[in-house]
C-alpha positions, 0 to 999 in steps of 0.5 A: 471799421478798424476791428473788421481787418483784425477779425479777418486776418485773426480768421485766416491765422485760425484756418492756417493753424488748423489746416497745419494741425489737422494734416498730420492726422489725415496721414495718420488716419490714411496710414491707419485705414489700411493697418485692419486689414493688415491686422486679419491678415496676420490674424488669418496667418496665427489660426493656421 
């Protein structure tokens, strides 16, 4: 029983460092998303 505590809070320590981890790139990503757009622009704005 004592090996239950240790999975579980060795889970919960994986999630946290994930969730740290992962929430740079999802920054990253909403920052980018837009960046296309703004790339044809540019594009639009060059072939005149």
């Amino acid at each position: 029983m004592s090996v239950m505590p240790s999975r579980s809070s060795t889970l919960a320590v994986a999630v946290f460092v994930a969730a740290v981890a992962l929430a740079p790139m999802r920054a990253h990503a909403q920052w980018w998303r837009s960046a296309p757009k703004d790339f044809e622009d540019c594009a639009d704005l060059a072939e005149r």
